[in-house]
N, CA, C and O atoms as a DFTB+ gen file, in Angstrom:
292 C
 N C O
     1  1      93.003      83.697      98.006
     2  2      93.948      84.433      98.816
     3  2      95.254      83.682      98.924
     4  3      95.717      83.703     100.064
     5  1      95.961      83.028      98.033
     6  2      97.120      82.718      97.939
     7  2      97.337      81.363      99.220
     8  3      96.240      80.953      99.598
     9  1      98.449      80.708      99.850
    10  2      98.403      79.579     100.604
    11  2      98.035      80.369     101.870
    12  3      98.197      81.589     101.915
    13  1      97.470      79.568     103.036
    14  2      97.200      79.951     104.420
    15  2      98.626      80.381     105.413
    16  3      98.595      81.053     106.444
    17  1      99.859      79.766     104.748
    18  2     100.959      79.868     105.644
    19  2     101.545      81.238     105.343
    20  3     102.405      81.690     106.100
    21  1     100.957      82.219     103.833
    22  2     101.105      83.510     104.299
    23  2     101.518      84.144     105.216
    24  3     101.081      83.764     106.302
    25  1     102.407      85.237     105.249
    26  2     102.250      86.240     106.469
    27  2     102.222      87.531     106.431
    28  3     102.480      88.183     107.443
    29  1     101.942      88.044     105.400
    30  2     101.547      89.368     105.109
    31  2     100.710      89.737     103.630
    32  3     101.435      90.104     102.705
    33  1      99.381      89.665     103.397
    34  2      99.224      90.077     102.016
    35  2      98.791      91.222     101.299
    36  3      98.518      92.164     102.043
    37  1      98.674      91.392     100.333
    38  2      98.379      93.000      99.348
    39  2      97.224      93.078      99.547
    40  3      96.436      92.167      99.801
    41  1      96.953      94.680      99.398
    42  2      95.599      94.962      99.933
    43  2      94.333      94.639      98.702
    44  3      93.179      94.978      98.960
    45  1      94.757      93.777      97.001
    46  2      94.330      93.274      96.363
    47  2      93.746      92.029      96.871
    48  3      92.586      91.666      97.062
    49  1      95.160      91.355      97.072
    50  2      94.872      89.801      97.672
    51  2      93.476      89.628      99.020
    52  3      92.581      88.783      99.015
    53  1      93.735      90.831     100.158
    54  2      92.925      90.927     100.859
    55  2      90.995      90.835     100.751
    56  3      90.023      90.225     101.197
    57  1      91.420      91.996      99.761
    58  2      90.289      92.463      99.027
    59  2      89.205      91.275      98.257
    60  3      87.990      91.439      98.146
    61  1      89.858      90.254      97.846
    62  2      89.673      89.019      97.169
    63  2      89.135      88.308      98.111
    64  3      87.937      88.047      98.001
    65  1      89.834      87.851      99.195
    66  2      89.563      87.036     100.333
    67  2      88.536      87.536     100.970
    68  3      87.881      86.612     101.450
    69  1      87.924      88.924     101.284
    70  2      86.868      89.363     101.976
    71  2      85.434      89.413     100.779
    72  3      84.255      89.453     101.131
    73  1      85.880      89.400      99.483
    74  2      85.065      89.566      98.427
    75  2      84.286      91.046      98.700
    76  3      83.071      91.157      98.863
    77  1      85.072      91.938      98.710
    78  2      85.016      93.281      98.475
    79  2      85.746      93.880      97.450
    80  3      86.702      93.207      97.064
    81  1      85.506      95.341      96.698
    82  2      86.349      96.188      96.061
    83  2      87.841      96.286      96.872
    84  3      88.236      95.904      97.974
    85  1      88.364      96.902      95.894
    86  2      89.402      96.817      96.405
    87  2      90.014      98.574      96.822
    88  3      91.100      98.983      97.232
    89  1      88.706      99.268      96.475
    90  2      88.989     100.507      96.867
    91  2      87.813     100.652      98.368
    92  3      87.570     101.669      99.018
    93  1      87.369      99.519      98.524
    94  2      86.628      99.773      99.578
    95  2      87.635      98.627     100.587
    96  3      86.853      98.274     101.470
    97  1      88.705      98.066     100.778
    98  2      89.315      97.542     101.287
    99  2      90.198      99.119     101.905
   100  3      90.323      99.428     103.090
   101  1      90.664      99.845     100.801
   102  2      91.275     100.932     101.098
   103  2      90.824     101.837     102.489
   104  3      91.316     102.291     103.521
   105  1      89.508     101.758     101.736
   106  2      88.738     102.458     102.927
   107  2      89.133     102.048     104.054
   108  3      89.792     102.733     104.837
   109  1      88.706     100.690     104.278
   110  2      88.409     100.600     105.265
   111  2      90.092     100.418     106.373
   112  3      90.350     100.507     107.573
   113  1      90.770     100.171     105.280
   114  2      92.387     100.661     105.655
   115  2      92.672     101.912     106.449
   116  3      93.166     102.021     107.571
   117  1      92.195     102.935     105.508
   118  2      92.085     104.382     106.236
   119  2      91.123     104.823     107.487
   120  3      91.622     105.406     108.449
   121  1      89.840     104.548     107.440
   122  2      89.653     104.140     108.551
   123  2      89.461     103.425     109.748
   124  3      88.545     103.422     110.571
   125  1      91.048     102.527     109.619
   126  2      90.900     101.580     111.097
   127  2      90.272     100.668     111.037
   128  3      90.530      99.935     111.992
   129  1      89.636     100.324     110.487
   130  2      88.800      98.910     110.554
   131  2      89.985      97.893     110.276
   132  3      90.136      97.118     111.220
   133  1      90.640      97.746     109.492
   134  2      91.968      96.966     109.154
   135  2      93.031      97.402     109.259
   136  3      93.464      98.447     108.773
   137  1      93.632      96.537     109.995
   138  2      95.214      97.438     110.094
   139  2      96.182      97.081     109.063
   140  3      96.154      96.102     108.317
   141  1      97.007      97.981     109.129
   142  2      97.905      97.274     107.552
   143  2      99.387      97.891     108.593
   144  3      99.577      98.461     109.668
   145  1     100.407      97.168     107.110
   146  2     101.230      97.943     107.555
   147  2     101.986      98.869     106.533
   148  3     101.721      98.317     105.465
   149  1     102.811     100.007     106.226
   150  2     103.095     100.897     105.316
   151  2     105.147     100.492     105.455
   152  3     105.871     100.684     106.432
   153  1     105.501      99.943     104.152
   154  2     106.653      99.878     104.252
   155  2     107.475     101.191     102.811
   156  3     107.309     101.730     101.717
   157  1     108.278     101.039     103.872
   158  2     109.034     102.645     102.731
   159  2     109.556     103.437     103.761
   160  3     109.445     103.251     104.973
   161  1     110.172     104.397     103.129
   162  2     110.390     105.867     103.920
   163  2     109.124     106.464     103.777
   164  3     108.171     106.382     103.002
   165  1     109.491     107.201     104.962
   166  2     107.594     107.977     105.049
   167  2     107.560     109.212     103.831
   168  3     108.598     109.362     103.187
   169  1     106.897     109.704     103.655
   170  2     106.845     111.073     102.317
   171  2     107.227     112.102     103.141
   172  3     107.281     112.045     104.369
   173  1     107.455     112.912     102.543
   174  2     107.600     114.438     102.959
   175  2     106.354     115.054     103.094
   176  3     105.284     114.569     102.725
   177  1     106.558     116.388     103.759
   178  2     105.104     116.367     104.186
   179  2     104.362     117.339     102.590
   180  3     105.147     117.869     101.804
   181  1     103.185     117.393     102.419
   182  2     103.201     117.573     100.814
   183  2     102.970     116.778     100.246
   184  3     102.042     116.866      99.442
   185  1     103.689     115.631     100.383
   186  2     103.874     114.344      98.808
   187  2     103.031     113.496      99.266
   188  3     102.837     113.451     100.481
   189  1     102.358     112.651      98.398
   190  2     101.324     111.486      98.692
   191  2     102.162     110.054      99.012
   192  3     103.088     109.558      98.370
   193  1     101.494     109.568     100.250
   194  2     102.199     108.392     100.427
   195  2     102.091     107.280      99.980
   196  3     101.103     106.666     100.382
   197  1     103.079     106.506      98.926
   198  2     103.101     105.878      98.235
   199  2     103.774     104.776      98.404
   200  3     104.085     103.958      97.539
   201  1     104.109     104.747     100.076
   202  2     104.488     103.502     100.800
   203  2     103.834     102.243     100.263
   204  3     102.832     102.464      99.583
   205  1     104.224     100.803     100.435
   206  2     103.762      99.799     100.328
   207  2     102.874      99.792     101.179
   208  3     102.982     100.541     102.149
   209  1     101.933      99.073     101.059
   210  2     100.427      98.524     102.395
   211  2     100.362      97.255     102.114
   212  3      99.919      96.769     101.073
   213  1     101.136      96.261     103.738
   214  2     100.606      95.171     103.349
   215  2      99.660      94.474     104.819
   216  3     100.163      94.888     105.864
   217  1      98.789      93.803     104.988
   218  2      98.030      93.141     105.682
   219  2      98.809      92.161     106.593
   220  3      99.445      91.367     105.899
   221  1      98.945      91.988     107.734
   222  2      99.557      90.889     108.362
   223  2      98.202      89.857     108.360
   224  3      97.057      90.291     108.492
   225  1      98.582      88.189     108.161
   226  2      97.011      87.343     107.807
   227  2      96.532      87.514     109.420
   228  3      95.432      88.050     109.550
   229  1      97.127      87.178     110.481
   230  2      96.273      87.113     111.678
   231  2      95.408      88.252     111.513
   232  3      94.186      88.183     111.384
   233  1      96.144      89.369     111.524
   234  2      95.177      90.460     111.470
   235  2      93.574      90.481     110.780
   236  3      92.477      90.739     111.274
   237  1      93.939      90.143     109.622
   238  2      92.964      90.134     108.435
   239  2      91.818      88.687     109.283
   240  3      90.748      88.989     109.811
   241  1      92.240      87.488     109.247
   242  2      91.711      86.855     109.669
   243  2      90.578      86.621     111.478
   244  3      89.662      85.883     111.841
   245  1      91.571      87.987     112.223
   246  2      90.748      88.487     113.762
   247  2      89.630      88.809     113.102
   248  3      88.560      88.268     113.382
   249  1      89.794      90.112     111.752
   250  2      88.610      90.649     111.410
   251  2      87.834      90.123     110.878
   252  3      86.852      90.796     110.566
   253  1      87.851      88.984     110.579
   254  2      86.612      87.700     109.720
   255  2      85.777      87.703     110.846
   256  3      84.565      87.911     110.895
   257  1      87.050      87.292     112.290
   258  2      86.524      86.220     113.222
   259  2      85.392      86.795     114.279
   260  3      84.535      86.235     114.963
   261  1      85.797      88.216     114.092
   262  2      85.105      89.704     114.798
   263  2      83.527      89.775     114.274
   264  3      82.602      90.376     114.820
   265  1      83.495      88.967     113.026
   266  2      82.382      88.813     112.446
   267  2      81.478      90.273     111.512
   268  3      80.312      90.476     111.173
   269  1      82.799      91.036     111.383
   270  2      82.468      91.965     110.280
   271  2      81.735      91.516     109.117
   272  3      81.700      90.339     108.759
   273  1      81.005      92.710     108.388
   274  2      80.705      92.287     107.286
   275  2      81.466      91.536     106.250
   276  3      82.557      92.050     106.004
   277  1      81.160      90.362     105.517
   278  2      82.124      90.247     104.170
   279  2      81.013      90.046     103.490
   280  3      79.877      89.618     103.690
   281  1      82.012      90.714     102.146
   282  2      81.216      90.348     100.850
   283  2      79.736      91.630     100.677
   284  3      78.700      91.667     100.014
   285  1      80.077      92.084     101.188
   286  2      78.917      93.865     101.117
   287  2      79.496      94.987     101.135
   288  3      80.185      95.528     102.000
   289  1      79.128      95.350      99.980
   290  2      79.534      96.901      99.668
   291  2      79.145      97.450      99.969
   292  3      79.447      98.620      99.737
């Protein structure tokens, strides 16, 4: 997961660090389990949002500390 002094990473990088897919990182993006954040203009309504998603590390790291699953699909 890149150096610890990070402060925001890709939902790849994330994905790595929890040793999960990285479409199940998504998931769990979409539903709330991880918060991210979406940078861009928002879409129109219609268009798929294709905003950036990036992880703030505290965040990512509460959810280690919360004692979620890692590393299970």
């Amino acid at each position: 997961m890149g150096s610890r002094d990070q402060a925001f990473y890709t939902v790849k990088e994330a994905a790595v660090y929890l040793r999960i897919a990285r479409a199940t990182a998504y998931s769990w993006i979409q539903s709330g389990l991880i918060p991210c954040y979406r940078l861009g203009p928002k879409p129109r309504p219609g268009e798929p949002d294709r905003r950036v998603v990036r992880i703030k590390a505290e965040d990512l790291e509460a959810f280690v500390q919360e004692g979620r699953e890692v590393g299970s699909f």
